[in-house]
SERO-4910 file (N, C-alpha, C, O; in steps of 0.05 Angstrom, whole numbers):
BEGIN
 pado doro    nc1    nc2    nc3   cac1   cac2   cac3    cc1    cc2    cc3    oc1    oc2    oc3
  Unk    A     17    -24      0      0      0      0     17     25      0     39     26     12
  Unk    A      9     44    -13     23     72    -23     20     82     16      6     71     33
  Unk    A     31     97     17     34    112     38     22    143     35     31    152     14
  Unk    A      7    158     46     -8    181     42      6    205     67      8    204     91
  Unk    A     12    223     49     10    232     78      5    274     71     17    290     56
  Unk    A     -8    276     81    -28    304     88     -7    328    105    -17    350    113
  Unk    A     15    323    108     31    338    121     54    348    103     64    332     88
  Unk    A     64    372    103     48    401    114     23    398     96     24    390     73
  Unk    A      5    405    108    -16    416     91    -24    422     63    -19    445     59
  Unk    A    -31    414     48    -25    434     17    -58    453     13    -80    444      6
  Unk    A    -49    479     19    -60    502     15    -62    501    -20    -41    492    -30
  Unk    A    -84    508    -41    -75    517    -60    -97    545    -72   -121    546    -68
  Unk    A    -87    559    -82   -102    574    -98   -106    581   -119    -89    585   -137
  Unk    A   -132    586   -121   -152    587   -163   -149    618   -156   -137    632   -139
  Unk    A   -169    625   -184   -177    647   -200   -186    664   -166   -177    684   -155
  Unk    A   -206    646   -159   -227    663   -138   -225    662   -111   -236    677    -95
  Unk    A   -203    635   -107   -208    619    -79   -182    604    -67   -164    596    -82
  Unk    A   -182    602    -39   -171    588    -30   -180    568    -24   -204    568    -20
  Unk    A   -160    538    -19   -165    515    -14   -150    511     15   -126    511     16
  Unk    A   -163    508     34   -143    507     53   -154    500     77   -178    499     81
  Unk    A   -133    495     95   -153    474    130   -174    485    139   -176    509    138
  Unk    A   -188    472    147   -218    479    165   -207    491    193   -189    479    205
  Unk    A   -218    518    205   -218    517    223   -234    526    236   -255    532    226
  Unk    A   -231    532    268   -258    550    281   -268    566    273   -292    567    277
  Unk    A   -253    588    255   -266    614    247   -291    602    221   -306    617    208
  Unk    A   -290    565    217   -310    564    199   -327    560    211   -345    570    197
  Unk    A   -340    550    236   -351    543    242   -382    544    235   -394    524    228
  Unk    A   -393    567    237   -415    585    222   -421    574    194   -443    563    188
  Unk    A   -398    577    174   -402    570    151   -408    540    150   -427    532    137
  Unk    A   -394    525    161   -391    492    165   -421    482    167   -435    469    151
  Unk    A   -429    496    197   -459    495    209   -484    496    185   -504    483    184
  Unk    A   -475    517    165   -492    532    147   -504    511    129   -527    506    124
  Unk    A   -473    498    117   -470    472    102   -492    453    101   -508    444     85
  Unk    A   -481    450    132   -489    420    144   -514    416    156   -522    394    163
  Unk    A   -534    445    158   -557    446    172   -579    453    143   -603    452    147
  Unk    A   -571    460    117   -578    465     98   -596    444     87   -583    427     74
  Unk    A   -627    439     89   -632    420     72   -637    424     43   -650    406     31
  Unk    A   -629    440     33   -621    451      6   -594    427    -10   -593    414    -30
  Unk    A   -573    434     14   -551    422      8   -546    388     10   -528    374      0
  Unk    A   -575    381     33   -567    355     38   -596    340     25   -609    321     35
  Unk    A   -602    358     -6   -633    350     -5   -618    321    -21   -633    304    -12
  Unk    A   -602    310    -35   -591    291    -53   -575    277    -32   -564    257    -42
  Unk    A   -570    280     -8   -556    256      9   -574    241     30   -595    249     39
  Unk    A   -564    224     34   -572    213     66   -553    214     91   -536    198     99
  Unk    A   -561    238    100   -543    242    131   -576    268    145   -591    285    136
  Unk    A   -572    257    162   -587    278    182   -572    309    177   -549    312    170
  Unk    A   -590    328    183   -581    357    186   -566    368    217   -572    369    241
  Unk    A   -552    372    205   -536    386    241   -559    412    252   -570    429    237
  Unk    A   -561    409    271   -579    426    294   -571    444    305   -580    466    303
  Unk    A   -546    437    322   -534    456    328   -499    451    332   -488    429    338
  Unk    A   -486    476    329   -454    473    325   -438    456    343   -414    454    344
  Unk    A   -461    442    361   -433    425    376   -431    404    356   -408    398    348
  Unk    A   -454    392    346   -449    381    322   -430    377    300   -416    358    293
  Unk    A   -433    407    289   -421    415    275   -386    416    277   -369    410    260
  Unk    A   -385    426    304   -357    420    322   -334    396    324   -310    394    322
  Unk    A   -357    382    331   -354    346    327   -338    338    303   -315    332    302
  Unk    A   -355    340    284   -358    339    242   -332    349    249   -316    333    258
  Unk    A   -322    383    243   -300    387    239   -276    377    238   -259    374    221
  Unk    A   -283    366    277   -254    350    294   -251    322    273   -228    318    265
  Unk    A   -270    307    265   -269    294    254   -254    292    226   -236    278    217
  Unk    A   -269    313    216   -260    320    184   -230    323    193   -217    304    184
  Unk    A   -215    340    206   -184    344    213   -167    329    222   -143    328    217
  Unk    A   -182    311    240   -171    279    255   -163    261    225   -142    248    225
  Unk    A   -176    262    204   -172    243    186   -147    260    173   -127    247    167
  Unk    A   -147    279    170   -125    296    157   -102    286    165    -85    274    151
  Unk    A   -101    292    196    -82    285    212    -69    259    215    -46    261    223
  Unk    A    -80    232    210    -79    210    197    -73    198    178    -67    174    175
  Unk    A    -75    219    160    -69    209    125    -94    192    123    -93    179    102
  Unk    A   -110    188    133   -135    180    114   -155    191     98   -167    179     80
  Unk    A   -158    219    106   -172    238     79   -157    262     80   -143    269     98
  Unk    A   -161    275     60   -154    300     57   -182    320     51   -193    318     30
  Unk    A   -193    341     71   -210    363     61   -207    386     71   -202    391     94
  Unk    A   -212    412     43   -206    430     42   -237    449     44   -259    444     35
  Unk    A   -227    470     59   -260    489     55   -249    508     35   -225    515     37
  Unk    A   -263    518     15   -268    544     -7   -273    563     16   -288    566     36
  Unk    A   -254    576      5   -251    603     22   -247    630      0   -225    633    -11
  Unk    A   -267    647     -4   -267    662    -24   -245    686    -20   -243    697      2
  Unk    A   -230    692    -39   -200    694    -44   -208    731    -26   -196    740     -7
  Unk    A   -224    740    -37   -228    771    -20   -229    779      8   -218    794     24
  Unk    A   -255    754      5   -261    762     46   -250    731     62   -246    737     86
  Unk    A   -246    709     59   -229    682     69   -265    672     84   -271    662    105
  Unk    A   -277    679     64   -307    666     70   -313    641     63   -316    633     39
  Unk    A   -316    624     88   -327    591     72   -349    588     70   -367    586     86
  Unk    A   -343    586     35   -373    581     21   -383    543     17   -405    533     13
  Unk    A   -352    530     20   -367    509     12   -339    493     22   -320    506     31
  Unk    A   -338    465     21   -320    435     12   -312    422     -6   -325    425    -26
  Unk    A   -290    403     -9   -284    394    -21   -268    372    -19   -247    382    -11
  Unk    A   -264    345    -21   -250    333     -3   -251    310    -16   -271    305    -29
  Unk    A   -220    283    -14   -212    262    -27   -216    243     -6   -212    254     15
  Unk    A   -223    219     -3   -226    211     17   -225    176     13   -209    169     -4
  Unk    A   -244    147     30   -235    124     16   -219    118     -1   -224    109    -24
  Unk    A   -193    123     10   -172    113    -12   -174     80    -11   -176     63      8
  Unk    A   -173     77    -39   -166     43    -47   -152     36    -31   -139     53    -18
  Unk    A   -148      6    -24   -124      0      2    -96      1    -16    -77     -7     -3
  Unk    A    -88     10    -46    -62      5    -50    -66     37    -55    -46     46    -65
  Unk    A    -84     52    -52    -71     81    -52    -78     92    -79    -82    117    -79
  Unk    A    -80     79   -102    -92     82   -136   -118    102   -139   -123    118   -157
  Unk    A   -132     96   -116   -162    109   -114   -174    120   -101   -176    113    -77
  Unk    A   -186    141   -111   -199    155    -82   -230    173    -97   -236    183   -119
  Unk    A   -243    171    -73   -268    187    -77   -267    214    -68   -255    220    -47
  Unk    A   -282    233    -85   -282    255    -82   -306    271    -73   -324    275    -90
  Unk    A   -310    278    -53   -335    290    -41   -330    326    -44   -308    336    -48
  Unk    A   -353    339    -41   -360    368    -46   -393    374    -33   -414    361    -35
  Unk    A   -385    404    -16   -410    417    -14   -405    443    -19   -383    452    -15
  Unk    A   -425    458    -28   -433    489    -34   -449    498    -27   -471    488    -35
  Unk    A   -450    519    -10   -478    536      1   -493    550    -31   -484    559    -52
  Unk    A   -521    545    -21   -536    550    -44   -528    576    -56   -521    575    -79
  Unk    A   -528    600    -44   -518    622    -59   -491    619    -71   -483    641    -77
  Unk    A   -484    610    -73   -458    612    -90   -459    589   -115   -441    586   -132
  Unk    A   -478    577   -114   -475    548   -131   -482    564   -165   -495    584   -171
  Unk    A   -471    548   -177   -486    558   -213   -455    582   -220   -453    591   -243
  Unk    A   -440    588   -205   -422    599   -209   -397    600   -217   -381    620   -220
  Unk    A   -393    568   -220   -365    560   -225   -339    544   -198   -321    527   -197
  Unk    A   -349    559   -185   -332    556   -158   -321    531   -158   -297    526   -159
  Unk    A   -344    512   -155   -334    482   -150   -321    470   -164   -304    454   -156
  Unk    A   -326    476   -189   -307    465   -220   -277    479   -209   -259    463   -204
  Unk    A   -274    499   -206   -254    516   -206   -235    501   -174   -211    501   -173
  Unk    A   -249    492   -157   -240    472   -137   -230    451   -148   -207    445   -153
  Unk    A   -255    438   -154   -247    403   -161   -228    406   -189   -213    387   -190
  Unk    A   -224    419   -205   -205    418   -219   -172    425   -204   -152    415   -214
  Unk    A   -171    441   -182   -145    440   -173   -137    412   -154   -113    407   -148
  Unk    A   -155    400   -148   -166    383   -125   -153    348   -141   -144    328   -129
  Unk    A   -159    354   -178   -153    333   -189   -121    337   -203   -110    319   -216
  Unk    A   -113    354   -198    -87    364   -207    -68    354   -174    -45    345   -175
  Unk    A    -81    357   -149    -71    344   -134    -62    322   -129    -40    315   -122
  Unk    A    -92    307   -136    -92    275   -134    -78    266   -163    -66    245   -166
  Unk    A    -80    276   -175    -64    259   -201    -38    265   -188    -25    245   -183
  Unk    A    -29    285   -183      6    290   -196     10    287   -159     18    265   -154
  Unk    A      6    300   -138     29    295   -117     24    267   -103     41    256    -88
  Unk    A     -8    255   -110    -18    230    -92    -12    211   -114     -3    189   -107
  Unk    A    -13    214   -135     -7    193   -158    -32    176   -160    -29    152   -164
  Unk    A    -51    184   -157    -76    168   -157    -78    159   -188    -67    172   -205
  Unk    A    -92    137   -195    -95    134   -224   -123    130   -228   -130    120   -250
  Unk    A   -140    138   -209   -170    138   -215   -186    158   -187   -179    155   -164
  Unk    A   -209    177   -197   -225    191   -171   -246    189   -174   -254    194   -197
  Unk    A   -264    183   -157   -288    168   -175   -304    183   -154   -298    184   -130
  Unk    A   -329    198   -170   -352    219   -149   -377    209   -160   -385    209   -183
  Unk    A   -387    201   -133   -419    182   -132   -441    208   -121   -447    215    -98
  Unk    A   -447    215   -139   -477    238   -127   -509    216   -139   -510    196   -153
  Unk    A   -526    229   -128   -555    221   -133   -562    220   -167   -553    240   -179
  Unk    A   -571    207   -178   -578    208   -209   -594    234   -210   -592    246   -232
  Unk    A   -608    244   -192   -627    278   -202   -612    307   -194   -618    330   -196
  Unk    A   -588    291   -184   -572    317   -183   -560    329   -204   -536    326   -210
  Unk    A   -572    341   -214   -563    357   -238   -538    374   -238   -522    374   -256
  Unk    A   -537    388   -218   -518    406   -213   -496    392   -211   -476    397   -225
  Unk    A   -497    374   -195   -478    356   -188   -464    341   -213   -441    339   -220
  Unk    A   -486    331   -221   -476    316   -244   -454    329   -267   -432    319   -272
  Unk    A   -467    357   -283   -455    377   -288   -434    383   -279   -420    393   -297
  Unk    A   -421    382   -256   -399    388   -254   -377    361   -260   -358    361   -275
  Unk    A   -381    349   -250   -361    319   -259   -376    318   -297   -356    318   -312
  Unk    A   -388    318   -306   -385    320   -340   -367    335   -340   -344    327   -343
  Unk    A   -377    367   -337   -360    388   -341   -324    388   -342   -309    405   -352
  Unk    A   -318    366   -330   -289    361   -317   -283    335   -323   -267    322   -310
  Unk    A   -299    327   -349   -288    298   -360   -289    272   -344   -278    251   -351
  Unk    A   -303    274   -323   -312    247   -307   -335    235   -324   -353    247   -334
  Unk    A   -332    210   -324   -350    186   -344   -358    171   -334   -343    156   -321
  Unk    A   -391    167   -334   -410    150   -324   -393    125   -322   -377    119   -340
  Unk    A   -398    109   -298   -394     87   -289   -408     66   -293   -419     58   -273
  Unk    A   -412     57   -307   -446     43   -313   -440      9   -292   -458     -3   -280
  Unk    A   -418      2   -293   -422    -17   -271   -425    -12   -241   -427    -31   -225
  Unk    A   -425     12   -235   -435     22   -194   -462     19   -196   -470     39   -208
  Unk    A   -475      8   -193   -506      6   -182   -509     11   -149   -496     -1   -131
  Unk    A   -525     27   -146   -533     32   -110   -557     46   -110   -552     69   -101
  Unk    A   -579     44   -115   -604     55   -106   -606     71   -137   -608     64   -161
  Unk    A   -604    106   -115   -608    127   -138   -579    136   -143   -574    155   -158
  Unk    A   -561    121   -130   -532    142   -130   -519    128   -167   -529    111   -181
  Unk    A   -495    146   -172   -497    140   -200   -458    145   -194   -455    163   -176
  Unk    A   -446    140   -198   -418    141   -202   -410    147   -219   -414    132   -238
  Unk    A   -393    174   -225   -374    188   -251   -343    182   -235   -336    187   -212
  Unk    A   -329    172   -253   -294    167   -261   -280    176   -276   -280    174   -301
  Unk    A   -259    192   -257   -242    203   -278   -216    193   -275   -203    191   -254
  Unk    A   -210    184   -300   -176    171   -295   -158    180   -302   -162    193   -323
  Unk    A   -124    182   -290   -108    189   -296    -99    189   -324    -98    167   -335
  Unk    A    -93    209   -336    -90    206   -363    -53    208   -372    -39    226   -363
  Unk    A    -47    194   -383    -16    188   -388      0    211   -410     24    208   -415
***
């Protein structure tokens, strides 16, 4: 198995945004996310209530960082260091080849590019410093938006993932 490891940090920055660690000052934003049933109308997870919750989630989300078992970054808009949204690599294959890619966006900002403009730095990561040779992102079949953005970025229906309504796009390292 490849060895992972999340230390130092890798900060990166787009056109609009930073990619970079979660911390307290998100908290609010995190909460916003995660209590949104807008945002969680295409998943199955309960809505956070209130920020100890939310608190929890974080420690969590950073504990795995800290681990080398996932890596996630909050969108932090490049003017005001406002988190609008997530983005994050996570189940790596056990030899390290593969990993799933998860994402959230607060509704006002979505339709804007943002997330493309993430997950494209996000796959420039995992290809070239993790050496991944496949990232494979499972959203709901009626998520449109969702869907749209992995087309948008050359991810290709999976037609052998079957799971309910969820639908699997793959994008592979290209030589």
């Amino acid at each position: 198995m490849k060895s992972l490891s999340f230390q130092p940090f890798p900060n990166f920055e787009t056109d609009r945004l930073f990619l970079r660690r979660m911390n307290t000052a998100d908290l609010e934003a995190i909460f916003a996310l995660k209590s949104s049933a807008e945002v969680a109308a295409f998943q199955d997870r309960p809505l956070h209530l209130d920020t100890t919750e939310t608190a929890a989630y974080m420690d969590k989300m950073n504990a795995g960082i800290d681990s080398n078992a996932s890596i996630f970054w909050v969108l932090a808009l490049k003017e005001t260091d406002e988190c609008i949204g997530t983005v994050c690599l996570w189940n790596f294959s056990n030899d390290g080849d593969r990993a799933d890619l998860g994402y959230e966006l607060l509704p006002a900002f979505q339709g804007a590019g943002y997330m493309r403009e993430a997950v494209e730095r996000v796959l420039d990561y995992g290809f070239g410093a993790l050496s991944l040779q496949a990232i494979d992102g499972v959203t709901h079949r009626d998520n449109a938006s969702s869907v749209r953005v992995l087309e948008k970025l050359d991810f290709h229906l999976n037609s052998d993932f079957v799971d309910g309504d969820e639908i699997m796009y793959t994008i592979k390292k290209r030589s």
